[in-house]
Residue frames as qw, qx, qy, qz and C-alpha x, y, z in Angstrom:
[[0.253, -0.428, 0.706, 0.505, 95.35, 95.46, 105.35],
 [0.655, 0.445, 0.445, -0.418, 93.17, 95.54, 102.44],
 [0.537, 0.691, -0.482, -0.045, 95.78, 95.39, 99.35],
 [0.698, -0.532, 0.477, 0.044, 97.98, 92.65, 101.68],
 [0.698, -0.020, 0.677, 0.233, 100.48, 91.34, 98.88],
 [0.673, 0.658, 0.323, -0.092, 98.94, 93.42, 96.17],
 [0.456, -0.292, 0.151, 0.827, 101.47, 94.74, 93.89],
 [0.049, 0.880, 0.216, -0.421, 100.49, 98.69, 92.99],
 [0.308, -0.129, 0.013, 0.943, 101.31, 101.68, 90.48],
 [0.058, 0.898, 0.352, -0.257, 100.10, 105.21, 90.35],
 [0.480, 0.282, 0.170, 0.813, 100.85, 107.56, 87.70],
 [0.180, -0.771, -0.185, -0.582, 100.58, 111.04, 88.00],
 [0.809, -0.507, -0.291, 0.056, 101.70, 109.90, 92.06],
 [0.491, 0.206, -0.444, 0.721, 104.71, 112.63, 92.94],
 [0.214, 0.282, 0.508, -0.786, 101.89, 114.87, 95.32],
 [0.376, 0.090, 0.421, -0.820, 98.85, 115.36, 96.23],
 [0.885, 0.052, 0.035, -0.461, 95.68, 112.87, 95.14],
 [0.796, 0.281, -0.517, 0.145, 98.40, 109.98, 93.43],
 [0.079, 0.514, -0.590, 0.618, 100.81, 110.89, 96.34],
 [0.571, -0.240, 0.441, -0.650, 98.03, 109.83, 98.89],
 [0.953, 0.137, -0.026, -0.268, 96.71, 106.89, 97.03],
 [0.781, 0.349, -0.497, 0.144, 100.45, 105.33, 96.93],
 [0.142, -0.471, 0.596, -0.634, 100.94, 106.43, 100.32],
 [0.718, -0.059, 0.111, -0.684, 97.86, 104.52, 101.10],
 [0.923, 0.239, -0.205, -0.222, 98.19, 101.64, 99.33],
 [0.616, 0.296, -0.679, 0.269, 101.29, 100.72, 100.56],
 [0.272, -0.230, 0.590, -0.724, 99.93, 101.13, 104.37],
 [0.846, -0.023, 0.128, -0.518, 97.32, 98.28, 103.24],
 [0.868, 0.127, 0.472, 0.089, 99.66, 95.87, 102.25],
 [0.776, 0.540, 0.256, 0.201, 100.61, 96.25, 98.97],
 [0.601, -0.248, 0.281, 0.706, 103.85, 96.87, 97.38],
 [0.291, 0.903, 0.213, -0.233, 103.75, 100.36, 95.16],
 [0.584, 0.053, 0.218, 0.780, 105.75, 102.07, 91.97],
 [0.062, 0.869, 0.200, -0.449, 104.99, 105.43, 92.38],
 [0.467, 0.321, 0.380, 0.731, 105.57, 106.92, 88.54],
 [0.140, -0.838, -0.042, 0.525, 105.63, 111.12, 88.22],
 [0.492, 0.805, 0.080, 0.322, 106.37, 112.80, 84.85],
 [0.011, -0.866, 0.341, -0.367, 108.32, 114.62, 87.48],
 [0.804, 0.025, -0.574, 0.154, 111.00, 111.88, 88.05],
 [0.339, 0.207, -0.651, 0.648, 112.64, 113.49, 91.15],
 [0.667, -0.205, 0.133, -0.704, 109.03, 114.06, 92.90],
 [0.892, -0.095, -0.425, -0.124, 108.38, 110.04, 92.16],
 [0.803, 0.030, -0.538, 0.255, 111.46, 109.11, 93.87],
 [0.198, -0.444, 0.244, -0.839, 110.94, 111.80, 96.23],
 [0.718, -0.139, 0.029, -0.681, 107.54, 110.46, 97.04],
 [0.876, 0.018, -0.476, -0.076, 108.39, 107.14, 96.83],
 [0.465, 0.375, -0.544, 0.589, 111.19, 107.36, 99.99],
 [0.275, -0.405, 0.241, -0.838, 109.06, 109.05, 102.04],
 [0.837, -0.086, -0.184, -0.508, 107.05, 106.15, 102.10],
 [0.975, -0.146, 0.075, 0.150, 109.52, 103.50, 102.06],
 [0.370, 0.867, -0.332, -0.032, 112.79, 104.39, 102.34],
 [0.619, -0.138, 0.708, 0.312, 114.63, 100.67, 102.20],
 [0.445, 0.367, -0.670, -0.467, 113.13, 100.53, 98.06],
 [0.055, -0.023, 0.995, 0.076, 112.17, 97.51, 99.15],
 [0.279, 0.669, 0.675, -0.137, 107.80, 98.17, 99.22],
 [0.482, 0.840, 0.244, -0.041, 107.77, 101.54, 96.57],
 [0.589, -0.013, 0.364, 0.721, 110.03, 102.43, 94.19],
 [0.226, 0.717, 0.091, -0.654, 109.85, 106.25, 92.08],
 [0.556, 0.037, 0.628, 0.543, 110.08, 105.91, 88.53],
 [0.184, 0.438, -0.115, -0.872, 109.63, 108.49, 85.83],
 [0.312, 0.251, 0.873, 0.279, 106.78, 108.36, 83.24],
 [0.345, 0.245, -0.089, -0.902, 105.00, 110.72, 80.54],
 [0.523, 0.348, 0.735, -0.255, 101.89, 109.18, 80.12],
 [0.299, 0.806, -0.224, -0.459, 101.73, 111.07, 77.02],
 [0.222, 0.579, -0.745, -0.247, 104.39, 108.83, 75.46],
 [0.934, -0.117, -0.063, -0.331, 103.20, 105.14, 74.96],
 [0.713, 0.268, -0.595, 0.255, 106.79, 103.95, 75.07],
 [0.220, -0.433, 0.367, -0.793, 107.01, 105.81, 78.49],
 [0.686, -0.242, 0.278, -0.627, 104.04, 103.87, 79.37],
 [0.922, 0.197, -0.303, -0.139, 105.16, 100.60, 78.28],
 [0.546, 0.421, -0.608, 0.394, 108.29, 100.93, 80.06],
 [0.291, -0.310, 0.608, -0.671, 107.06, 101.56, 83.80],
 [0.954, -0.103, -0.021, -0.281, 104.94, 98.16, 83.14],
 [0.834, 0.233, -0.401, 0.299, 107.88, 96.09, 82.03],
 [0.311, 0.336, -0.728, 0.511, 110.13, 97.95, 85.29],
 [0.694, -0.345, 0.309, -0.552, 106.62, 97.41, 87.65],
 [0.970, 0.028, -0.173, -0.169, 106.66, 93.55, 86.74],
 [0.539, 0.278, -0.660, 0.443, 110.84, 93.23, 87.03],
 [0.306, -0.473, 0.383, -0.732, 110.11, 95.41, 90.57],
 [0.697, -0.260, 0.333, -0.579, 107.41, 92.89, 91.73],
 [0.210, -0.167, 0.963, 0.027, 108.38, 89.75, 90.33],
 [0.100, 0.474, 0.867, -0.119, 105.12, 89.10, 89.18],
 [0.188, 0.476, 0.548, 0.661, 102.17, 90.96, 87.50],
 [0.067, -0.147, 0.103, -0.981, 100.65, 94.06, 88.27],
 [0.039, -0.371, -0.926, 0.061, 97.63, 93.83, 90.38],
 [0.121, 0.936, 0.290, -0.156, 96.00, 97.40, 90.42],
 [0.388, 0.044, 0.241, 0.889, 97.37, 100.11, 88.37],
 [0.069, -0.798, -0.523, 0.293, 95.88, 103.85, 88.86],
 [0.289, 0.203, 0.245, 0.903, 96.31, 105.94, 86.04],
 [0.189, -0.893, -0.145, 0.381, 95.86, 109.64, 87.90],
 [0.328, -0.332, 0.136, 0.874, 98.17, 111.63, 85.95],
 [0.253, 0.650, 0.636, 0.329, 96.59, 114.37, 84.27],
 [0.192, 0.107, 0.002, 0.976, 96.56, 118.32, 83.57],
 [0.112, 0.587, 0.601, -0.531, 94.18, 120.93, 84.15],
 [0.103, 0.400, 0.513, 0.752, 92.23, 123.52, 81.69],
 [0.002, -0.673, -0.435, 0.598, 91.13, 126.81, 82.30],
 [0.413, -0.353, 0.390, 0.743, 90.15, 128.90, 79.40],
 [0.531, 0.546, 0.018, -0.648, 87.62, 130.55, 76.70],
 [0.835, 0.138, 0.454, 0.279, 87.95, 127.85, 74.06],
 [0.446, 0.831, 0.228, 0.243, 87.79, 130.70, 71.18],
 [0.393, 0.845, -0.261, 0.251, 91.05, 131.97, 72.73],
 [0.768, -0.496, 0.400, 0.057, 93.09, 129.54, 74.18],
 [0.131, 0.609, -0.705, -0.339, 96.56, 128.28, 72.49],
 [0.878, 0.198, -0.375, -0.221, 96.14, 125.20, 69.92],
 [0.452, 0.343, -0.788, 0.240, 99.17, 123.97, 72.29],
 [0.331, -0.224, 0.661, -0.635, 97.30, 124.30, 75.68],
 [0.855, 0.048, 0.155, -0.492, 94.32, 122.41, 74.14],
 [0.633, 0.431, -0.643, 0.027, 96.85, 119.57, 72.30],
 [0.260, 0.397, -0.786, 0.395, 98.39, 118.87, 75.69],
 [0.497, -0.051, 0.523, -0.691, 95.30, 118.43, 77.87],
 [0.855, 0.295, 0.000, -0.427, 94.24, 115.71, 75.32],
 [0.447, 0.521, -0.697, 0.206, 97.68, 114.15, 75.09],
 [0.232, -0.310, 0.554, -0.737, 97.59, 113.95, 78.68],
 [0.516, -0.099, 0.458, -0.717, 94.38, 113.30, 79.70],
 [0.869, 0.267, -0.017, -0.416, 92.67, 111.08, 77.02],
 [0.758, 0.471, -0.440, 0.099, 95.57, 109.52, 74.95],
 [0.091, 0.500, -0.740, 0.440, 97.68, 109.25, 78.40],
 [0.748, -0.123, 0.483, -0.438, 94.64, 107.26, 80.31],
 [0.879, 0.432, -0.186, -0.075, 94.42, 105.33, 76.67],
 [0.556, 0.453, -0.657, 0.231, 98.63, 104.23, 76.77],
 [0.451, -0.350, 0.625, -0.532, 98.22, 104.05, 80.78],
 [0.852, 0.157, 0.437, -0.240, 95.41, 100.80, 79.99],
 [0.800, 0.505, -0.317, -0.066, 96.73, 99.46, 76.61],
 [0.420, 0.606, -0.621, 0.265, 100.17, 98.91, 78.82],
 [0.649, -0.215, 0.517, -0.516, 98.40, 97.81, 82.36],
 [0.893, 0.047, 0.167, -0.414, 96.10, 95.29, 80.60],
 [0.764, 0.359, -0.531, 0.079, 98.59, 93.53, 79.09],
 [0.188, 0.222, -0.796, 0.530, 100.18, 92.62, 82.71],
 [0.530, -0.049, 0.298, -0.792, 96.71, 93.18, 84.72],
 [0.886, -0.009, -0.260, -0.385, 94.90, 89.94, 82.59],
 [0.511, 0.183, -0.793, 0.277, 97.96, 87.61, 83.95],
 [0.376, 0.205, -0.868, 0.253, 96.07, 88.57, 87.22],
 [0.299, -0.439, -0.847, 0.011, 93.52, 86.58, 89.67],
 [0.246, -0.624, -0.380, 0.637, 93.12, 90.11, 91.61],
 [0.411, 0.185, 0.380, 0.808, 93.19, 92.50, 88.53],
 [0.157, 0.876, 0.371, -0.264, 91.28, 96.17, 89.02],
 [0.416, 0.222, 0.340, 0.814, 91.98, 99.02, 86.65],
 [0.108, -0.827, -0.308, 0.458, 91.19, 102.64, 88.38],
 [0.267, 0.687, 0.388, 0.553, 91.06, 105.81, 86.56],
 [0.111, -0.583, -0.390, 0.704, 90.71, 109.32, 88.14],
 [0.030, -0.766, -0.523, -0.373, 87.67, 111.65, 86.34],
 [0.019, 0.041, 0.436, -0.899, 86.02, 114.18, 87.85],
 [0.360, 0.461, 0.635, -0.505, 83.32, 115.92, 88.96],
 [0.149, 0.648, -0.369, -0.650, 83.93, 117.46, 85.03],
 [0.053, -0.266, 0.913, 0.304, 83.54, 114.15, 83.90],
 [0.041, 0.465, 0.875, -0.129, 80.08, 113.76, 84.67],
 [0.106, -0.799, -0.273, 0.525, 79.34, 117.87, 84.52],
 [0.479, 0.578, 0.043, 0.660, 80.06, 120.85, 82.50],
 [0.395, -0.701, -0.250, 0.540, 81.70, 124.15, 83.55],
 [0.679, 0.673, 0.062, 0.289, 82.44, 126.89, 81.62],
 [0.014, 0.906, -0.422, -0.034, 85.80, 127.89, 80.97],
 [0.411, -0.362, 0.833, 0.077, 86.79, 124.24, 81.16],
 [0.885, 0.354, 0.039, -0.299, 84.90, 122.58, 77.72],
 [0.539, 0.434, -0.720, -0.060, 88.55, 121.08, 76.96],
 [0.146, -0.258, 0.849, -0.438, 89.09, 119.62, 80.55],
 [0.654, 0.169, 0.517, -0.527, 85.26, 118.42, 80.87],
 [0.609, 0.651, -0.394, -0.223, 85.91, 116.70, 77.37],
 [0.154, 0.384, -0.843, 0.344, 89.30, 115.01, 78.71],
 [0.367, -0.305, 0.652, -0.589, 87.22, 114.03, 81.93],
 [0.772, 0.259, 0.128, -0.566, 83.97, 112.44, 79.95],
 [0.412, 0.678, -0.586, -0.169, 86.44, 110.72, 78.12],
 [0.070, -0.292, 0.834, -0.463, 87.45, 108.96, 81.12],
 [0.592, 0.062, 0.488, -0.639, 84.00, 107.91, 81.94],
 [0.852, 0.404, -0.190, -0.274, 83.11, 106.49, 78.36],
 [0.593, 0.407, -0.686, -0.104, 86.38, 104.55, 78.35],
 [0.301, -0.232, 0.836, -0.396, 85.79, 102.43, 81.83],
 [0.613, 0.346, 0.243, -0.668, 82.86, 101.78, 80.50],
 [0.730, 0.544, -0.371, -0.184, 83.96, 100.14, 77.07],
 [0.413, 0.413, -0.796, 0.158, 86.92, 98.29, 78.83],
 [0.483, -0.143, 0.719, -0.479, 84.55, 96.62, 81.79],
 [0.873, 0.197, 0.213, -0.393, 83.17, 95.14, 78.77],
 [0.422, 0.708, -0.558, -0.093, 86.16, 94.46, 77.09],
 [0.370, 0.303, -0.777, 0.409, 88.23, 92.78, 79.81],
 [0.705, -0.244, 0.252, -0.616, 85.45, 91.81, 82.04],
 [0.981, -0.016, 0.058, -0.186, 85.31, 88.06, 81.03],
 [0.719, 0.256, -0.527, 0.374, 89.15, 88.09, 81.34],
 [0.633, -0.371, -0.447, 0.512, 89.00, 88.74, 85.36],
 [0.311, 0.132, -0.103, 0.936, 89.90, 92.61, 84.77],
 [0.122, 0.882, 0.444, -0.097, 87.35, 95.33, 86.59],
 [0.393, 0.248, 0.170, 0.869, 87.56, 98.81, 85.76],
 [0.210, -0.725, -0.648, 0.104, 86.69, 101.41, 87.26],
 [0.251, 0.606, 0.145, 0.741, 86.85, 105.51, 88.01],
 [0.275, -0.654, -0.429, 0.559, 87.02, 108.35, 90.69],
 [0.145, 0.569, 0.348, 0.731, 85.77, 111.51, 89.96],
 [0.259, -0.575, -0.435, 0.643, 86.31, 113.89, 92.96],
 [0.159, 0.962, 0.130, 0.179, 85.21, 117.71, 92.78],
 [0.055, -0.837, 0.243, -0.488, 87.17, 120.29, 93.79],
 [0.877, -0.245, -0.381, 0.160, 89.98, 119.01, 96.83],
 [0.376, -0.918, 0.086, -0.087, 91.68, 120.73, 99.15],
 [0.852, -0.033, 0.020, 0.523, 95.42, 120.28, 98.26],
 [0.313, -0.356, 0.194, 0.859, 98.39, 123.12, 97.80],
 [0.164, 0.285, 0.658, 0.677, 97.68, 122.88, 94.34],
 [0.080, -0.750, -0.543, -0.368, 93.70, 124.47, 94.65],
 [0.352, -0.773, -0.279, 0.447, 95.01, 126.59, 97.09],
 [0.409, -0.278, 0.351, 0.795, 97.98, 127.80, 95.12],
 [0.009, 0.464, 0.657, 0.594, 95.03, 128.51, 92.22],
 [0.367, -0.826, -0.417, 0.099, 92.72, 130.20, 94.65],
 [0.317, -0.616, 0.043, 0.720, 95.81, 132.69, 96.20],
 [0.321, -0.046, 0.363, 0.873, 96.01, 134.03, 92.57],
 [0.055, 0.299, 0.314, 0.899, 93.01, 135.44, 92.61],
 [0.347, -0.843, -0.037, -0.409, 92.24, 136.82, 96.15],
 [0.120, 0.565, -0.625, 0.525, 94.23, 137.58, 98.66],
 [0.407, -0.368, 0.657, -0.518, 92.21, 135.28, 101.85],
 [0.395, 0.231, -0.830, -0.320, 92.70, 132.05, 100.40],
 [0.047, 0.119, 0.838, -0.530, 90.99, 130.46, 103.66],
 [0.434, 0.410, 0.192, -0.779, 87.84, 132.55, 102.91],
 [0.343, 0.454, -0.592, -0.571, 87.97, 131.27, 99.53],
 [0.239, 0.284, -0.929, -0.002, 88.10, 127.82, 100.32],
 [0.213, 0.188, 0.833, -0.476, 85.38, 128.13, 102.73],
 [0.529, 0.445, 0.068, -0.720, 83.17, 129.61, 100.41],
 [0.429, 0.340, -0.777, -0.312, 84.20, 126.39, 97.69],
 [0.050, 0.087, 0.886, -0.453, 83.27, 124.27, 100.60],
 [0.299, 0.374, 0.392, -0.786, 79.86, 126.17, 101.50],
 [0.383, 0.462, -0.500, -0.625, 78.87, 125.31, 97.95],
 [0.521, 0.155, -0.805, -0.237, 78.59, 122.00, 98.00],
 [0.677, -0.511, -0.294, -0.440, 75.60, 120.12, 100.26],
 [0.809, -0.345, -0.392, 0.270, 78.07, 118.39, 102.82],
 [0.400, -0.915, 0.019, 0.054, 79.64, 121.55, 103.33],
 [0.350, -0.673, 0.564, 0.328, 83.14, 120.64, 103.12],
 [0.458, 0.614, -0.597, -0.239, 85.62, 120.02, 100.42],
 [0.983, -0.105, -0.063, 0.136, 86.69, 116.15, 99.46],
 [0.280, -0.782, 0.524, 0.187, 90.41, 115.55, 101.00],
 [0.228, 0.648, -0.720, -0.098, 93.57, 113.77, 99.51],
 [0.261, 0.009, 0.907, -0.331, 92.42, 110.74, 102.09],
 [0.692, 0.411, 0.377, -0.459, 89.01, 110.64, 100.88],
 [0.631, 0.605, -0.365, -0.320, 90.48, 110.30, 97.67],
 [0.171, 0.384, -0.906, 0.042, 92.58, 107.18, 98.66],
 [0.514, 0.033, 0.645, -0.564, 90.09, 105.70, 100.60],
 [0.760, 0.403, 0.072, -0.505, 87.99, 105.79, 97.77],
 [0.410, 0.584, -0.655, -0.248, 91.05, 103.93, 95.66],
 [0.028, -0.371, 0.884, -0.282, 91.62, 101.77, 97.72],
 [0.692, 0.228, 0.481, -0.488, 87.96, 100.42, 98.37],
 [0.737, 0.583, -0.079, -0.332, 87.68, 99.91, 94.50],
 [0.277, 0.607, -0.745, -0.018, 91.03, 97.93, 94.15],
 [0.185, -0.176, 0.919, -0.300, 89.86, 95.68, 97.23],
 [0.152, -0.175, -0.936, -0.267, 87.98, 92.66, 97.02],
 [0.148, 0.527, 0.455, -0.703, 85.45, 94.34, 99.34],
 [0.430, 0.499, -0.091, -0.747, 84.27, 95.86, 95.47],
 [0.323, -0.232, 0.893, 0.210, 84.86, 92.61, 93.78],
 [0.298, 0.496, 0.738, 0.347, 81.48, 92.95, 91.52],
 [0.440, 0.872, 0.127, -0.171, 81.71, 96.54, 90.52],
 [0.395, -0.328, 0.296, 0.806, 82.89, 97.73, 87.89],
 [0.176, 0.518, 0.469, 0.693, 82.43, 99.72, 84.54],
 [0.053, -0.928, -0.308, 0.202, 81.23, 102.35, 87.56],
 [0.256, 0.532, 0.009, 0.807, 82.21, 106.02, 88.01],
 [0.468, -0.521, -0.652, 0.292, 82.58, 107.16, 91.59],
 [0.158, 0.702, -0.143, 0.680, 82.10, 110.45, 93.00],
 [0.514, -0.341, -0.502, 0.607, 83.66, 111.84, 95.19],
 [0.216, 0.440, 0.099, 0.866, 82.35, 115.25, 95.18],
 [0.052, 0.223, 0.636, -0.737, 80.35, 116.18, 98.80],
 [0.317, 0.452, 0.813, -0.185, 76.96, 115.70, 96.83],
 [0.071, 0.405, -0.276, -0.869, 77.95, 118.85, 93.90],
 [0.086, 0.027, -0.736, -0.670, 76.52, 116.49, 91.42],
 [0.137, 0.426, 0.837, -0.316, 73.08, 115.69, 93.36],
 [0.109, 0.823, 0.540, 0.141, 71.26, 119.08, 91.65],
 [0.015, -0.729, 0.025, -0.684, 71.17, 122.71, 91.66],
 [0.611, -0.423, -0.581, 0.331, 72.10, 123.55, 95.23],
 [0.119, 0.594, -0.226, 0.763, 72.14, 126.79, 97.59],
 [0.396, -0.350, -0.740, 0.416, 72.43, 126.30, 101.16],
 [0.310, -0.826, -0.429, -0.196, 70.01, 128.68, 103.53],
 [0.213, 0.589, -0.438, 0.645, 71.30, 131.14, 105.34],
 [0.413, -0.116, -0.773, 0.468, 71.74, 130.49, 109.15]]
């Protein structure tokens, strides 16, 4: 029970990586507001978990919108009585796409989103988060965040983004109690990378192993690994890091890799 008492939200948290981490977090203890752009997912996701309402609640929230993000502080604090003690802004979009011929809207929204939605995500946190004695501020990067790729120069942009602002606010809000901090998983085995994969081959399995086979540990990072990791960084167990950037990525970022054949 490593969160015992804490009181939680995750944005971005109707499935898969948020979904796990609020699942998680309320299985350590702590009391969770699962928020979802997609309001009936949140309160989906939030039931599943707890369905008295009494440890997570589902609440809608475009990170995108700073009122949006001001309002799921002010109903996390009524919720918990009391300030927010981790808050894990995870929502975010993907990018896939030649820059030179991608729509001016696809690239708008992945910066809305990603940057300016992490940015209103912390500007509304910290202002509940400094009130308290336990106070972490998590992120979710990537492996993009630390990497390039092409076809992704908006996403890997977005991601870096992430990385530079933990960084600036561990110094910020460091000497008021607040850490700050980041995951940055590769590639994860959820629906979602499957559901991307099936469109473009038919033996999605095959696929997956070969995404796997790629990377030095062999296998892909899971939804769990990704809580795990949240969860570690929230608990006092991390209690003098911050400004980091964790990966989670089965060692992709260690170097140029190609495994040997058997």
């Amino acid at each position: 029970m490593l969160l015992q008492d804490y009181n939680t939200v995750v944005t971005g948290a109707a499935r898969g990586l948020g979904a796990a981490a609020a699942r998680r977090f309320v299985a350590e203890g702590a009391r969770t507001v699962v928020s979802d752009m997609d309001e009936a997912g949140a309160l989906e996701c939030a039931r599943s978990i707890d369905p008295t309402g009494r440890r997570a609640i589902g609440v809608r929230c475009d990170v995108s919108s700073h009122e949006d993000c001001a309002r799921l502080v002010a109903t996390a604090e009524e919720f918990f009585g009391a300030p927010i003690d981790v808050f894990l802004a995870h929502a975010g979009v993907g990018f896939v796409g030649r820059l030179t011929e991608v729509e001016v809207e696809r690239i708008r929204r992945a910066i809305e989103v990603n940057v300016l939605g992490s940015v209103f995500s912390a500007q509304a946190a910290l202002h509940s988060l400094t009130k308290s004695p336990r106070a972490s501020l998590l992120f979710t990067s990537s492996l993009q965040g630390v990497m390039g790729r092409p076809l992704r120069s908006v996403y890997t942009a977005s991601k870096h983004a992430i990385v530079g602002l933990v960084k600036g606010l561990a110094l910020e809000f460091g000497p008021q109690g607040v850490r700050v901090n980041a995951i940055a998983p590769a590639a994860t085995d959820t629906p979602h990378l499957r559901a991307m994969l099936a469109a473009t081959t038919a033996d999605v399995d095959e696929a997956v192993r070969n995404v796997a086979a790629s990377m030095p540990l062999g296998w892909l990072p899971t939804p769990e690994d990704f809580a795990d990791a949240a969860v570690f960084l929230a608990s006092p167990a991390a209690r003098s890091i911050t400004g980091h950037t964790l990966l989670l990525d089965s060692g992709a970022a260690a170097g140029i890799f190609k495994r040997e054949p058997a």
